[in-house]
C-alpha positions in Angstrom: 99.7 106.4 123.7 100.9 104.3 120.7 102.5 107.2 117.9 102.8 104.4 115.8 100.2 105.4 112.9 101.2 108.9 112.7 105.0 108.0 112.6 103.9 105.2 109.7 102.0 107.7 108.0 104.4 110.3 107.8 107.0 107.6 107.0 104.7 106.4 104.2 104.1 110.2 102.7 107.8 111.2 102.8 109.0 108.3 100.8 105.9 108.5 98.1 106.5 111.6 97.9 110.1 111.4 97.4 109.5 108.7 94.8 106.5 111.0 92.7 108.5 113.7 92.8 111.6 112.1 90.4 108.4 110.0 88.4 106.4 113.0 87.9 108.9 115.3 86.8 110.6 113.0 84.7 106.9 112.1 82.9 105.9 115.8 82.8 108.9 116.7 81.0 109.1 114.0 78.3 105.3 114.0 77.9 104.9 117.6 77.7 107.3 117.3 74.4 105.1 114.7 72.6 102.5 115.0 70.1 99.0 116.4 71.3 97.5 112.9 70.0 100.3 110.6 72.2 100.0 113.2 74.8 96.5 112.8 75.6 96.4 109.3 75.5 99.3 109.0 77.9 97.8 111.8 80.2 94.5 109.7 80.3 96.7 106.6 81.4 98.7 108.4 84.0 95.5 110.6 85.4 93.6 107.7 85.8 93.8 106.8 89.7 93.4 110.3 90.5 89.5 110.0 89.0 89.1 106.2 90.0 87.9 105.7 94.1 90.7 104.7 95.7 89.3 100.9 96.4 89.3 100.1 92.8 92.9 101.5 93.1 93.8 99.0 95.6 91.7 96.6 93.5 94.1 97.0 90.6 97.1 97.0 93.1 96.1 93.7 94.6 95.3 91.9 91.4 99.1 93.3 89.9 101.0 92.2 93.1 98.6 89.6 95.1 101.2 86.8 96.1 98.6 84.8 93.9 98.7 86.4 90.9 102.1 85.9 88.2 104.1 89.8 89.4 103.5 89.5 93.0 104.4 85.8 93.0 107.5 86.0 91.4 108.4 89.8 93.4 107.6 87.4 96.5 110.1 84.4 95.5 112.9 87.3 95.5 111.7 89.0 98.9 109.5 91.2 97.9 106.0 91.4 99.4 103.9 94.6 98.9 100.9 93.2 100.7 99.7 93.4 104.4 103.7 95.2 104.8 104.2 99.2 105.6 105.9 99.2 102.0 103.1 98.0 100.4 101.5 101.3 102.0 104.1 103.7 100.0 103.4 101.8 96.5 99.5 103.0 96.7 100.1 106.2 98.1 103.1 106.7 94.9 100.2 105.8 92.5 97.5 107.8 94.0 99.5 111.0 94.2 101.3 110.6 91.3 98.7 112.2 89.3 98.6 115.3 91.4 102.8 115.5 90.7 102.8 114.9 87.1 100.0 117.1 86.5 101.0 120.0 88.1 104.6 119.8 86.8 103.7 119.7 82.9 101.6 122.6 83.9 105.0 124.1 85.1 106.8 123.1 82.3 104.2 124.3 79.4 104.6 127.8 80.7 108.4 127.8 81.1 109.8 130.2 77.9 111.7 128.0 75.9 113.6 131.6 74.3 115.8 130.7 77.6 116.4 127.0 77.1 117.2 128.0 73.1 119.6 130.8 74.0 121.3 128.8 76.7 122.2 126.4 73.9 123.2 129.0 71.6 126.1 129.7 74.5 127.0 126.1 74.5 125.1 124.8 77.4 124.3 121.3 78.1 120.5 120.4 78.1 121.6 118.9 81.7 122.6 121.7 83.0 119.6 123.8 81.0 117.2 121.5 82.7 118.5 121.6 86.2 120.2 125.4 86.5 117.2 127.3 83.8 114.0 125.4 83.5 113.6 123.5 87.0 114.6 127.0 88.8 111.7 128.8 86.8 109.5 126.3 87.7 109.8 125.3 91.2 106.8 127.1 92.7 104.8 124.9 90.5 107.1 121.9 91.5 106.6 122.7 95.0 103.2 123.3 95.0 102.9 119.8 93.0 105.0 117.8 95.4 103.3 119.3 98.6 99.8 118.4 97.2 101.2 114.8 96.7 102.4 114.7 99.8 98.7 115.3 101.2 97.4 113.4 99.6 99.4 109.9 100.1 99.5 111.0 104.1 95.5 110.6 103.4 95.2 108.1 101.7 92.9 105.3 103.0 91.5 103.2 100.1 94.1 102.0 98.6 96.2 101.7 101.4 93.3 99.7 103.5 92.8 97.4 100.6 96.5 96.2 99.8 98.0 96.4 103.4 95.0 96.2 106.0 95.5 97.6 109.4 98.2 95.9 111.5 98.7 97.5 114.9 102.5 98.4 115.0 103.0 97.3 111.7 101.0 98.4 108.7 98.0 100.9 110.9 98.2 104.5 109.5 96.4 107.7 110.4 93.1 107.0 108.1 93.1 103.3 108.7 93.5 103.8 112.9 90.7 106.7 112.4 88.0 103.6 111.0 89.1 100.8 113.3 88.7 103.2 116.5 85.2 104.1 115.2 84.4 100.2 114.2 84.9 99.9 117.8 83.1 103.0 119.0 86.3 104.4 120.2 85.0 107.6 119.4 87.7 109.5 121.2 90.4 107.9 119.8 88.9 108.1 116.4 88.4 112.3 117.0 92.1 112.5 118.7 93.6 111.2 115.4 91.0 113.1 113.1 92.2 116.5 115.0 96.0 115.4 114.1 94.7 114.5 110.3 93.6 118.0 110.1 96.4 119.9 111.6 98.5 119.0 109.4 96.8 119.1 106.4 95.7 122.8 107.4 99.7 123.1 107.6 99.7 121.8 103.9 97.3 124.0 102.6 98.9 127.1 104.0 102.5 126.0 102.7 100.4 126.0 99.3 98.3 129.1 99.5 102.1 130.4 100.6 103.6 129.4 97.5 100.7 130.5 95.5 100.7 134.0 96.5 104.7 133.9 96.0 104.1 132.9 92.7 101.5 135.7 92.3 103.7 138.1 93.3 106.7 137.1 92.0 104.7 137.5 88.4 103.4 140.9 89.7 107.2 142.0 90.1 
């Protein structure tokens, strides 16, 4: 049994993940603070490829870093190669769940009470430390929630992925991409085998996020 797209796949999630979770916080916070007018253009922008199918993502992706267009010829004369490469799997599944991230941490951060952050400064407090030991601690069930969601939804990801890095036995094949090549070749076995391991663990996602919720809930409660 070749593991091989599951071990990709999770491979592929955990680094996205990693990688929205740093982005989206860092936009959620800075963009939460702007004007409504700025703010909605730039939540537009960065919400985009979470309304857009996922082949026009991939679309984009290619025409930004194709080795034929100006940014992916000049990433490839320094080594750098996004297309048909595992790597070029984590790029789409960054931007896809990005939007999940970012949204859910500025909803965190709009309802954190900014009394604390103001009377932590009144005690001399550095907006470092407010950020890291007052705000991020009152909002981590929204953080969590946010990054588990992103998670998800770059282990699912097939369009984007499929159209900047193909399937590549032992290379670049995921979970969602092995799933349509077994069925293009009426494997249906093979195609339901890696469908039953798609959905086990995104049932085990959506109970770490009902958990969380209902933490949340009763942490508010209390």
């Amino acid at each position: 049994m070749d593991w091989f797209p599951l071990w990709n796949s999770l491979r592929i999630a955990a680094i996205g993940s990693v990688i929205v979770f740093f982005l989206g916080i860092l936009a959620a916070y800075y963009i939460a603070r702007l004007p409504r007018v700025l703010k909605g253009v730039l939540d537009v922008v960065l919400t985009l490829p979470l309304v857009l199918p996922p082949t026009v993502v991939g679309y984009c992706l290619l025409l930004i870093f194709g080795p034929k267009h100006p940014v992916g010829a000049f990433l490839s004369t320094i080594g750098i190669r996004f297309v048909m490469t595992w790597y070029g799997g984590v790029l789409a599944a960054t931007v896809v769940a990005f939007p999940l991230m970012y949204r859910t941490a500025r909803g965190a951060f709009e309802s954190f009470d900014e009394t604390l952050a103001y009377s932590a400064k009144t005690l001399g407090l550095s907006n470092t430390f407010i950020f890291w030991r007052i705000r991020m601690p009152y909002c981590r069930q929204g953080i969590l929630a946010g990054i588990v969601l992103a998670f998800a939804r770059a282990l699912g990801e097939y369009g984007a992925t499929s159209m900047l890095i193909g399937y590549t036995p032992g290379r670049t094949a995921t979970i969602s991409t092995t799933v349509y090549q077994l069925w293009r070749t009426d494997d249906d076995a093979g195609a339901l085998f890696w469908v039953l391991i798609n959905l086990a663990i995104s049932a085990i996602v959506l109970l770490a996020v009902n958990l969380l919720e209902r933490r949340n809930g009763w942490r508010k409660r209390v």
